[in-house]
PASEBA-1860 file (N, C-alpha, C; in nm, 3 decimals):
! residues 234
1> XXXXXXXX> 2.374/4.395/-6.032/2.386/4.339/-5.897/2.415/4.190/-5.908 ~ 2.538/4.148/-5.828/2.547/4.006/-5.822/2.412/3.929/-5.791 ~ 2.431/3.786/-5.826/2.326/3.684/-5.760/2.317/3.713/-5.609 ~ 2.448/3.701/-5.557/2.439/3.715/-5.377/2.410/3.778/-5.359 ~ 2.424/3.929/-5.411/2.359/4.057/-5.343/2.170/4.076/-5.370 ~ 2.209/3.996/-5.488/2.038/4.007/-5.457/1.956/3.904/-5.376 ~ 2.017/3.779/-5.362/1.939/3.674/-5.277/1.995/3.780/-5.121 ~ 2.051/3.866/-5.128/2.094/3.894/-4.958/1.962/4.018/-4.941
9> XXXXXXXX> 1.975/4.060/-5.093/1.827/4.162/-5.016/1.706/4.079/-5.016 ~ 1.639/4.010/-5.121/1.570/3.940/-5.105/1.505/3.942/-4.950 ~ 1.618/3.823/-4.929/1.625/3.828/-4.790/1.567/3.876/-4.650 ~ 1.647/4.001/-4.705/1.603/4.088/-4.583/1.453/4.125/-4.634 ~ 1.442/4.171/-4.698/1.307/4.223/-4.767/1.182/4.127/-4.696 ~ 1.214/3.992/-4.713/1.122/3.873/-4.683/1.137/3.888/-4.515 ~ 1.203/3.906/-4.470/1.208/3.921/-4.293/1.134/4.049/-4.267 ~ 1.107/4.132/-4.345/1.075/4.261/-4.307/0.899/4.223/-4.335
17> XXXXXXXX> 0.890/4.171/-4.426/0.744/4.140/-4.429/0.734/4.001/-4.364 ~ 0.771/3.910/-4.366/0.723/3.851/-4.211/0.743/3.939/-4.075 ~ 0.814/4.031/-4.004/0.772/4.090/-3.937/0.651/4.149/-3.913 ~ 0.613/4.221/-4.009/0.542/4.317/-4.023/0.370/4.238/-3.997 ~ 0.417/4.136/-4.111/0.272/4.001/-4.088/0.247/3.945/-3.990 ~ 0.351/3.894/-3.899/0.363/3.812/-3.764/0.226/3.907/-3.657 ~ 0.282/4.052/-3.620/0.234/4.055/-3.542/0.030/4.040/-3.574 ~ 0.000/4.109/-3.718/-0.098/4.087/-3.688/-0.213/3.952/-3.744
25> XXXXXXXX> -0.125/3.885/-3.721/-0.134/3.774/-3.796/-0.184/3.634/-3.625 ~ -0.098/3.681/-3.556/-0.098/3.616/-3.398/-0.238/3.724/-3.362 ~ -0.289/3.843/-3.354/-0.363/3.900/-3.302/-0.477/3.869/-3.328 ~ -0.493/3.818/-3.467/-0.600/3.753/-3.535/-0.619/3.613/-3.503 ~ -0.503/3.520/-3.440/-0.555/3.408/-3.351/-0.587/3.415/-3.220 ~ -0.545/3.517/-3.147/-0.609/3.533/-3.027/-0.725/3.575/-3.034 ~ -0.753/3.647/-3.154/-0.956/3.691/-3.128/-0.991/3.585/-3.162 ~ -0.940/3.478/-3.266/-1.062/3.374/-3.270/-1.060/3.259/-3.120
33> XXXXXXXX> -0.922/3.240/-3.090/-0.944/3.127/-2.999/-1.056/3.217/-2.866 ~ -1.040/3.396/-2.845/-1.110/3.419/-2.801/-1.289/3.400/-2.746 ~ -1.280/3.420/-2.928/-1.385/3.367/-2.980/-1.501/3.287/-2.941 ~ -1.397/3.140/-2.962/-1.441/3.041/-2.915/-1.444/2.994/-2.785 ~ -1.351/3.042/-2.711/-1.364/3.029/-2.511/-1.498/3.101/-2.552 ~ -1.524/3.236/-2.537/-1.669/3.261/-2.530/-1.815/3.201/-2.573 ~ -1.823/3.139/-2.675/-1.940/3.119/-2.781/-1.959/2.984/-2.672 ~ -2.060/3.012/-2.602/-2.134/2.871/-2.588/-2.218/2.717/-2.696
41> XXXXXXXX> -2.219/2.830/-2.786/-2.277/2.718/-2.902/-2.252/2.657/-2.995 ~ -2.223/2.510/-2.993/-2.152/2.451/-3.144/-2.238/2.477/-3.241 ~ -2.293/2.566/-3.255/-2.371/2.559/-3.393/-2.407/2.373/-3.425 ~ -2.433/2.318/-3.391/-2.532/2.247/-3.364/-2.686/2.184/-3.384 ~ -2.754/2.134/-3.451/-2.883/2.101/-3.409/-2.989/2.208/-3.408 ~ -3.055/2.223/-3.346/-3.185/2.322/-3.333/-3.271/2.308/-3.245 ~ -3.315/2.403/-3.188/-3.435/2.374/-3.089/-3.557/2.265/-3.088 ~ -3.553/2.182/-3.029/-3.710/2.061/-3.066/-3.834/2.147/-3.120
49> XXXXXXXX> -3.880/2.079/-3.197/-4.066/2.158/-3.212/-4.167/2.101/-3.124 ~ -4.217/2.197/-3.070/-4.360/2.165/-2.988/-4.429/1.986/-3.008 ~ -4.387/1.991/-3.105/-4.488/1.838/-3.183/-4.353/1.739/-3.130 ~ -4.253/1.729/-3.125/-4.168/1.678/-3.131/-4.108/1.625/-2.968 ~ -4.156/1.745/-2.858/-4.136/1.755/-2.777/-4.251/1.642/-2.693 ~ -4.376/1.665/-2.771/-4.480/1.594/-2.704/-4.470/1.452/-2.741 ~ -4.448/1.418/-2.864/-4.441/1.274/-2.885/-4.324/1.179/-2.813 ~ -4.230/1.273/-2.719/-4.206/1.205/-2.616/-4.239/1.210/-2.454
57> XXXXXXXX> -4.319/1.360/-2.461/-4.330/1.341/-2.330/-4.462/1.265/-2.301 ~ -4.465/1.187/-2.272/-4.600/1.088/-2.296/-4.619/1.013/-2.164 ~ -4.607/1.030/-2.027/-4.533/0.962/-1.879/-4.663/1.063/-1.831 ~ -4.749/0.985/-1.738/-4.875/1.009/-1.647/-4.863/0.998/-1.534 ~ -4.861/1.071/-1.458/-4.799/1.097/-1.247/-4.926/1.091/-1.228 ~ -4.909/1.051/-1.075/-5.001/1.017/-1.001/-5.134/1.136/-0.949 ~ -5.064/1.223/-1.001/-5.212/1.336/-0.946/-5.259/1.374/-1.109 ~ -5.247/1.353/-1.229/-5.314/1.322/-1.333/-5.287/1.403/-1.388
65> XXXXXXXX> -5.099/1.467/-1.424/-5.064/1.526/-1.531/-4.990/1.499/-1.582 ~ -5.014/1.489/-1.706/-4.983/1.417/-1.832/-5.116/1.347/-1.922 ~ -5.215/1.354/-1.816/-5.315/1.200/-1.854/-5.414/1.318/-2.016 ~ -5.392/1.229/-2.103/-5.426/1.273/-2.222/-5.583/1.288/-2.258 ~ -5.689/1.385/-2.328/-5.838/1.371/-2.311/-5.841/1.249/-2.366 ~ -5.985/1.173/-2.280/-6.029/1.094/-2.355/-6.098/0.990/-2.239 ~ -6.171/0.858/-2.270/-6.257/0.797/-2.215/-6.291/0.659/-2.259 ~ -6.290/0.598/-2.161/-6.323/0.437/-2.219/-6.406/0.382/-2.097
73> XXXXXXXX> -6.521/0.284/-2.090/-6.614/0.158/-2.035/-6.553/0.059/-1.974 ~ -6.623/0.010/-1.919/-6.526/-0.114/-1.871/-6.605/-0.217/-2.001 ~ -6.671/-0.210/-2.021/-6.763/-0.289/-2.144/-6.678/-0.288/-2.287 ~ -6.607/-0.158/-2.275/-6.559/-0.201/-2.406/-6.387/-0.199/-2.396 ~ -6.396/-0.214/-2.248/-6.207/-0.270/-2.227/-6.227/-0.419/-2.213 ~ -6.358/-0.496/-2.203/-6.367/-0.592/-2.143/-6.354/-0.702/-2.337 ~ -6.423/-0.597/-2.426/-6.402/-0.675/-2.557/-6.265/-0.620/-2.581 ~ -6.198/-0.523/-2.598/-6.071/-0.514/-2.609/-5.937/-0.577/-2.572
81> XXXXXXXX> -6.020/-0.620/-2.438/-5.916/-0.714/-2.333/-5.882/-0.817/-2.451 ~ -6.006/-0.927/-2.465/-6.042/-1.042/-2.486/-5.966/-0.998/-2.604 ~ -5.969/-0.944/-2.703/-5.932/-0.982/-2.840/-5.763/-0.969/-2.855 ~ -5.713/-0.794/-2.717/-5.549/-0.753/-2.753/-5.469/-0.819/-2.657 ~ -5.523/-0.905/-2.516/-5.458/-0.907/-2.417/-5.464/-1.026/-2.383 ~ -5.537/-1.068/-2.414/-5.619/-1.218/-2.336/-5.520/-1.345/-2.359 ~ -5.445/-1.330/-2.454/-5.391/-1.467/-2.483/-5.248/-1.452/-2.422 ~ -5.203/-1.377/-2.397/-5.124/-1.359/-2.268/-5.148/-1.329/-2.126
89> XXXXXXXX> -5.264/-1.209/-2.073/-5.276/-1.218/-1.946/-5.423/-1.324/-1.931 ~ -5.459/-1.418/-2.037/-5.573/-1.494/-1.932/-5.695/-1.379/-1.932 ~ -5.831/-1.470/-1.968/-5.943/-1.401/-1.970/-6.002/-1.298/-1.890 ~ -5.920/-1.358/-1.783/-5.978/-1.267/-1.671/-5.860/-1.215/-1.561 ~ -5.772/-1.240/-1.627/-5.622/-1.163/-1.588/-5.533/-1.246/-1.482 ~ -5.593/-1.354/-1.508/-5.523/-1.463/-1.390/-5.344/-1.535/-1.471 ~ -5.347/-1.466/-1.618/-5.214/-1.456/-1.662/-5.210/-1.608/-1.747 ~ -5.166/-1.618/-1.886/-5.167/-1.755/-1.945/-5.020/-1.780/-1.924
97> XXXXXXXX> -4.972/-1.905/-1.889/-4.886/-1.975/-1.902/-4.763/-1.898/-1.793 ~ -4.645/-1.811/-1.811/-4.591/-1.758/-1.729/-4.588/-1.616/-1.756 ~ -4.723/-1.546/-1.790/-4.678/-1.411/-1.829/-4.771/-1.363/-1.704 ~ -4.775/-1.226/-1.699/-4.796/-1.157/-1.552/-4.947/-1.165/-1.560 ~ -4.980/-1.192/-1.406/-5.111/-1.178/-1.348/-5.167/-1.046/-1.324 ~ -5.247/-1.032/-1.348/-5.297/-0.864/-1.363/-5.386/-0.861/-1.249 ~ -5.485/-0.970/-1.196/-5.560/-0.938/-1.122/-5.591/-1.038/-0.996 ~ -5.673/-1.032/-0.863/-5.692/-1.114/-0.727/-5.533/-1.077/-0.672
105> XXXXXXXX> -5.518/-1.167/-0.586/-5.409/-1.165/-0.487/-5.431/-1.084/-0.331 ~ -5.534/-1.030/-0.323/-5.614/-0.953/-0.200/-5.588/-1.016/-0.097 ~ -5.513/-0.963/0.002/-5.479/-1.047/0.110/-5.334/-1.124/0.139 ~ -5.278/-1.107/0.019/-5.197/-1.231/0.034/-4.993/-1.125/0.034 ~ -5.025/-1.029/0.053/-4.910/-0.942/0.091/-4.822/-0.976/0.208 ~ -4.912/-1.039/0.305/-4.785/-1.078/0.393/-4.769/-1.225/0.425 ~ -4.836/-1.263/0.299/-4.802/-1.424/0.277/-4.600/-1.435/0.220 ~ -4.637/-1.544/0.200/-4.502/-1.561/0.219/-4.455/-1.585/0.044
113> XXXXXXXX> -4.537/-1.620/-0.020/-4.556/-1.573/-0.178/-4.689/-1.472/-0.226 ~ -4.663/-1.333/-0.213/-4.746/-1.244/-0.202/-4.813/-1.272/-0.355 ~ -4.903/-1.245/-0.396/-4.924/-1.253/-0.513/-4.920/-1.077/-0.551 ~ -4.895/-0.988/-0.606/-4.887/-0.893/-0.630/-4.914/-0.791/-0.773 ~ -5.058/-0.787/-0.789/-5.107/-0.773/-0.900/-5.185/-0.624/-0.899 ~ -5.182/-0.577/-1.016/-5.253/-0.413/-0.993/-5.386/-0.446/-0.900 ~ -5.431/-0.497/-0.866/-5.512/-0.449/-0.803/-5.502/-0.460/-0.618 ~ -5.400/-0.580/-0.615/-5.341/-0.602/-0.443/-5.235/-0.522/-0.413
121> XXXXXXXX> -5.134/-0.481/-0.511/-4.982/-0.398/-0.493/-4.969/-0.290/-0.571 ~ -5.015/-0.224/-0.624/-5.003/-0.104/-0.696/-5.055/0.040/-0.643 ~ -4.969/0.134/-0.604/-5.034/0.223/-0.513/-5.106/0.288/-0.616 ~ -5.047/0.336/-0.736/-5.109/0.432/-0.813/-5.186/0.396/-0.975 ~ -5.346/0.440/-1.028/-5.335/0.387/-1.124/-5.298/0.458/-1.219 ~ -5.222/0.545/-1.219/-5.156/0.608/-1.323/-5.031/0.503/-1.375 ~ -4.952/0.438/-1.287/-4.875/0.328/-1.350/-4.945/0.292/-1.410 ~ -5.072/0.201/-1.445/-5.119/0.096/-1.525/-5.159/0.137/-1.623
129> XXXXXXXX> -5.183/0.265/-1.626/-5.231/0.357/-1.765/-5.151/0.405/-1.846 ~ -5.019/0.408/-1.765/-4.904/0.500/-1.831/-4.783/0.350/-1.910 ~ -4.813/0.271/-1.854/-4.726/0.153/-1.932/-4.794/0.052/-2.001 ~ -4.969/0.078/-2.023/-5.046/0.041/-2.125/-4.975/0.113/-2.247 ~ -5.018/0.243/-2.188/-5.013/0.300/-2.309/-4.879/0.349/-2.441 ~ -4.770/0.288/-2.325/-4.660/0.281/-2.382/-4.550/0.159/-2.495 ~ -4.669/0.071/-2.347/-4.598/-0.091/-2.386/-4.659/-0.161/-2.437 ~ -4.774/-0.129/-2.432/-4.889/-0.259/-2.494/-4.941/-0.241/-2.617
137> XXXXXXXX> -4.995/-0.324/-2.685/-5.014/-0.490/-2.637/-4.838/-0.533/-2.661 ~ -4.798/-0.622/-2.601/-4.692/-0.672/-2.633/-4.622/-0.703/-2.756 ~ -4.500/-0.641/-2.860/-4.511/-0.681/-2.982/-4.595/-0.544/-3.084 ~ -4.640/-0.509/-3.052/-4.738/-0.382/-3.121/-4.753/-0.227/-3.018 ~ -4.672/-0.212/-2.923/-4.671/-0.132/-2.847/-4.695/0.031/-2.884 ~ -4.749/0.105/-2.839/-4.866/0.218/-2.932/-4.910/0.212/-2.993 ~ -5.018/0.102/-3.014/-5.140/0.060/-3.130/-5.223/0.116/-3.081 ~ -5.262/0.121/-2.954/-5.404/0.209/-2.889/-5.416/0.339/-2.943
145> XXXXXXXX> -5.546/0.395/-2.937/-5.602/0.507/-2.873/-5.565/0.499/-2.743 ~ -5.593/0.698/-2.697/-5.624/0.690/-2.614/-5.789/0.668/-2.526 ~ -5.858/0.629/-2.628/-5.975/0.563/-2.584/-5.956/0.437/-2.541 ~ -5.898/0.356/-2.591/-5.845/0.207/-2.588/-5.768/0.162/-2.448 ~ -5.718/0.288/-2.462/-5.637/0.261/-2.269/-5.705/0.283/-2.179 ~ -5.807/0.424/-2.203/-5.884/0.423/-2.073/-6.022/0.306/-2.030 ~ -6.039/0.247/-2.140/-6.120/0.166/-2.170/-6.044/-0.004/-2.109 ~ -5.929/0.027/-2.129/-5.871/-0.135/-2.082/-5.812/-0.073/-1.916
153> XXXXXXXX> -5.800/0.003/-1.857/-5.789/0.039/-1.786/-5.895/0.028/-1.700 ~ -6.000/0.079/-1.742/-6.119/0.057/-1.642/-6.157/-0.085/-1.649 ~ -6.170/-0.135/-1.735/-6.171/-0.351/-1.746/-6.078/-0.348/-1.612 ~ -5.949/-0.317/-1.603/-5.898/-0.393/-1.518/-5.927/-0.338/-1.358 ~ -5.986/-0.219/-1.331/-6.060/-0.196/-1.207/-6.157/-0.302/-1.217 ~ -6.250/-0.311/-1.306/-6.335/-0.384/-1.320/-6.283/-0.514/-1.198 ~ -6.213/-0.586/-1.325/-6.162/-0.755/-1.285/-6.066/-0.735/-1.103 ~ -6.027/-0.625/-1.090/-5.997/-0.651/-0.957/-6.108/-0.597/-0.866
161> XXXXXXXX> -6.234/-0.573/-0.840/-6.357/-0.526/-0.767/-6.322/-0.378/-0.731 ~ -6.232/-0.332/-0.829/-6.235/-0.167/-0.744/-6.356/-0.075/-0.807 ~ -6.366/-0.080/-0.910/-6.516/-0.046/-0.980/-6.635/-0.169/-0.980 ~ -6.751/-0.197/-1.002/-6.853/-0.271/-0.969/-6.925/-0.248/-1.084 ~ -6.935/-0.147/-1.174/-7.067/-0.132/-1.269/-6.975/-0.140/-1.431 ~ -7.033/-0.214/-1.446/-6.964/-0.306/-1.636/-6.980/-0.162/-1.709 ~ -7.051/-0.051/-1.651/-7.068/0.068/-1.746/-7.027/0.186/-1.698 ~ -6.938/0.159/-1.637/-6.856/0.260/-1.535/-6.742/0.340/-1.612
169> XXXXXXXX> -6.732/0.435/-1.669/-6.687/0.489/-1.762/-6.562/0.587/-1.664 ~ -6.419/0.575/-1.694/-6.312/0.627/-1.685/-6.268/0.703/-1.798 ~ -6.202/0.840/-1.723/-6.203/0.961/-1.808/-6.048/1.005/-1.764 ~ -6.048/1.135/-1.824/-5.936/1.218/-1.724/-5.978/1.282/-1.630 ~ -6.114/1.311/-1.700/-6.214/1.401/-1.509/-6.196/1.351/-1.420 ~ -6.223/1.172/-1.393/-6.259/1.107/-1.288/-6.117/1.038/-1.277 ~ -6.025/1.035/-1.340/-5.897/0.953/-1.334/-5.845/0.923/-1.162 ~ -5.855/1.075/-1.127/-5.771/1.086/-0.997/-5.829/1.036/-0.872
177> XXXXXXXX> -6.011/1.022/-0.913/-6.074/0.997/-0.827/-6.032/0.842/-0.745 ~ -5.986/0.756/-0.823/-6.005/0.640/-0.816/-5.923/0.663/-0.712 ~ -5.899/0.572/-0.607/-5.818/0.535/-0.500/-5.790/0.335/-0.499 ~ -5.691/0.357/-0.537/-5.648/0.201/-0.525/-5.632/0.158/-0.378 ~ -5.634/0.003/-0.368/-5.676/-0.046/-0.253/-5.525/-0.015/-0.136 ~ -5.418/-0.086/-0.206/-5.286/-0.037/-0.127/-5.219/0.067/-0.119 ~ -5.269/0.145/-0.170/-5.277/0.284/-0.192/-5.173/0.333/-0.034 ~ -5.254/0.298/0.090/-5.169/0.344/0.214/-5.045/0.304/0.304
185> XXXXXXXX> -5.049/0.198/0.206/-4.930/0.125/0.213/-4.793/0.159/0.157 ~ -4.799/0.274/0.102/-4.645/0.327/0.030/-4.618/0.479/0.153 ~ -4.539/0.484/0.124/-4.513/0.653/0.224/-4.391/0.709/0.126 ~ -4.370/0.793/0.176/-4.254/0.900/0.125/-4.147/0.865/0.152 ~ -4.027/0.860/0.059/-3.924/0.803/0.130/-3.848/0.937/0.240 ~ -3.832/0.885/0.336/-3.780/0.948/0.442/-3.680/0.902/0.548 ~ -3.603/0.917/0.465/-3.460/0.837/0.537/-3.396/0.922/0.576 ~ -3.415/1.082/0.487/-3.294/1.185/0.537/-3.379/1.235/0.701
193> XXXXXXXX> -3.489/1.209/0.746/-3.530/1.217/0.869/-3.499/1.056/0.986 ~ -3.580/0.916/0.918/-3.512/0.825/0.995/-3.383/0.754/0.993 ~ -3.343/0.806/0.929/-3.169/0.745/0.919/-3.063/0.822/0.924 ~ -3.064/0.975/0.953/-2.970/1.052/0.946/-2.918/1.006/1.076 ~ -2.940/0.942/1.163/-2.855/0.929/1.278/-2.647/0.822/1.262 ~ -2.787/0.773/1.133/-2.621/0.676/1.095/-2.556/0.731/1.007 ~ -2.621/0.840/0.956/-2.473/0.905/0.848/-2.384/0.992/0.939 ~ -2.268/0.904/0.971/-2.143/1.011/0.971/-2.080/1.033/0.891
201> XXXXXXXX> -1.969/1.117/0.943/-1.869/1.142/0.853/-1.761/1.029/0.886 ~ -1.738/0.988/1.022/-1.632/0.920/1.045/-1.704/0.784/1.105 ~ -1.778/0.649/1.030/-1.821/0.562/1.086/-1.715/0.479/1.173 ~ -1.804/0.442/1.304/-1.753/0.378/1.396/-1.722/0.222/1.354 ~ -1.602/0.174/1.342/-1.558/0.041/1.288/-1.500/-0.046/1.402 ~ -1.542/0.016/1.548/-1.510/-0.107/1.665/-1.617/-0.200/1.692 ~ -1.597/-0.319/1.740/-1.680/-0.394/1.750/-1.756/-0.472/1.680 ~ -1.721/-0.452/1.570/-1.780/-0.516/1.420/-1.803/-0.672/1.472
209> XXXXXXXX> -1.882/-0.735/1.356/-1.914/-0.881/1.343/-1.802/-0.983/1.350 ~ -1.841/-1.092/1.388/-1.698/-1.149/1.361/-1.702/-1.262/1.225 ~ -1.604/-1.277/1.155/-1.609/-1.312/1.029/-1.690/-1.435/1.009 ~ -1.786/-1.464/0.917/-1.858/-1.532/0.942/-1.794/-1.697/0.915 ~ -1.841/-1.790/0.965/-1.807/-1.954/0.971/-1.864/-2.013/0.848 ~ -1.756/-2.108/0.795/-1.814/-2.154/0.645/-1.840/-2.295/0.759 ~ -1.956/-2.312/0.747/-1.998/-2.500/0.813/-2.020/-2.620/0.674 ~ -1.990/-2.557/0.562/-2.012/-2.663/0.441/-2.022/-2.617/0.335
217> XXXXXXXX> -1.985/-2.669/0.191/-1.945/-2.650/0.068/-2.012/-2.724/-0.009 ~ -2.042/-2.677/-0.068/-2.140/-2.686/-0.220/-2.136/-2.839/-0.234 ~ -1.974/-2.864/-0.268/-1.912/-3.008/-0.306/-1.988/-3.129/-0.187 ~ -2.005/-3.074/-0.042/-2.038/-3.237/0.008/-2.166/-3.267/-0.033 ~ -2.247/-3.157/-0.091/-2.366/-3.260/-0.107/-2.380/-3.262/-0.285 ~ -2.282/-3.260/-0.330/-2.284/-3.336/-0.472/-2.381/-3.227/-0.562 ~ -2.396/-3.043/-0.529/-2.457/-3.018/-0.613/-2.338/-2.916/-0.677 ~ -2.209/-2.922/-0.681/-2.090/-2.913/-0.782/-2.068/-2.988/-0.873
225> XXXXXXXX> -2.062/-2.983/-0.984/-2.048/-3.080/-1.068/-1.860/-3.070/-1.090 ~ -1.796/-3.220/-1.099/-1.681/-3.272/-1.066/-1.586/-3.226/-1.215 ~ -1.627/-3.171/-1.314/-1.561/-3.201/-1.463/-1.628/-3.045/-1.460 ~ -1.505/-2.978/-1.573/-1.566/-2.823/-1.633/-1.620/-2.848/-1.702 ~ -1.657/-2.958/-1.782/-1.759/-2.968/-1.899/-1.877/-2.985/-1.874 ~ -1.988/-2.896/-1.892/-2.148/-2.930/-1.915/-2.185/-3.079/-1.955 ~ -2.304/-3.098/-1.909/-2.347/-3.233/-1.969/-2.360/-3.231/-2.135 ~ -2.356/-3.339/-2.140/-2.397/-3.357/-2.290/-2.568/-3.348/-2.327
233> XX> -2.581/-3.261/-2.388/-2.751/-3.245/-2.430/-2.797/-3.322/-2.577 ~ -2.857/-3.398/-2.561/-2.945/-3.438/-2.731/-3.011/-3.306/-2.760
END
């Protein structure tokens, strides 16, 4: 057989088995891309473990679930204070230098600089327990027990007069009992009852404001500075 006649069967020979391959060769990519439209799962990762799950869910709501066993004095939040807290919130929580005031301010909510400290503005004390125990002490944040929180926790009922006895012991039993002072001062938000009157669909845009009047600029009383350059600092 010539060269040509055999590269001509060749040839054909090779078309006959790519035919033959093609089709099930495409049938075998449609089951996998099948496949994969179906399979919800990248194979992926793995389910969290129980242990794994808890060391983040660690967040205390206001009717006292989440709140972990355990128990602390105000006697021995009051030495705990002093040694983990004190040199930032002040001995007695009146706050050193510009860091937050923890305690007093009674009364002074509809002053015109409210002072607003867990014990005058805080509806719930599950906040103060739940971002002790997360955030504190500042710099070392989850160093406590949970003895250590309920224990600095009750110090700070203490220092704002909501508890009275230095040996007044806070638990998870009694957690919920406590009732903070502004406590009735928060409500539910309920806007989809007092405000549904202003949600339309098509708000009314007649009659609007009229654009407001500029009566003076920064520049006349000289608190623009005249040059883009900052002062010069030593």
């Amino acid at each position: 057989m010539s060269r040509s006649a055999k590269a001509t069967a060749f040839a054909l020979l090779a078309g006959v088995a790519l035919v033959a391959a093609t089709p099930q060769g495409h049938a075998q990519q449609i089951a996998t891309q099948a496949t994969t439209k179906t399979s919800s799962k990248l194979g992926l990762g793995r389910p969290a473990l129980p242990e794994e799950i808890k060391a983040w869910d660690t967040d205390v709501r206001p009717d006292g679930k989440g709140l972990p066993p355990g128990k602390g004095t105000v006697k021995q939040g009051d030495a705990l204070f002093q040694e983990r807290c004190a040199s930032c919130h002040g001995e007695f929580g009146e706050g050193a230098g510009r860091w937050p005031v923890l305690a007093g301010g009674a009364g002074t909510l509809k002053a015109d600089r409210p002072d607003k400290t867990i014990g005058s503005f805080w509806p719930d004390l599950s906040t103060a327990f739940d971002y002790i125990k997360r955030a504190m002490p500042y710099g070392n944040a989850r160093s406590l027990s949970d003895d250590d929180v309920y224990a600095l926790t009750a110090y700070l009922l203490s220092m704002n007069d909501i508890v009275k006895d230095e040996n007044f012991e806070l638990s998870d039993k009694n957690f919920t009992s406590i009732k903070m002072p502004n406590a009735a001062a928060f409500y539910e938000d309920d806007r989809e009852t007092a405000e549904k009157q202003f949600w339309k669909k098509d708000p009314c845009m007649k009659d609007c404001r009229a654009a407001p009047k500029v009566t003076g600029r920064a520049i006349s009383v000289d608190v623009t500075p005249d040059s883009k350059a900052g002062p010069k600092v030593d």
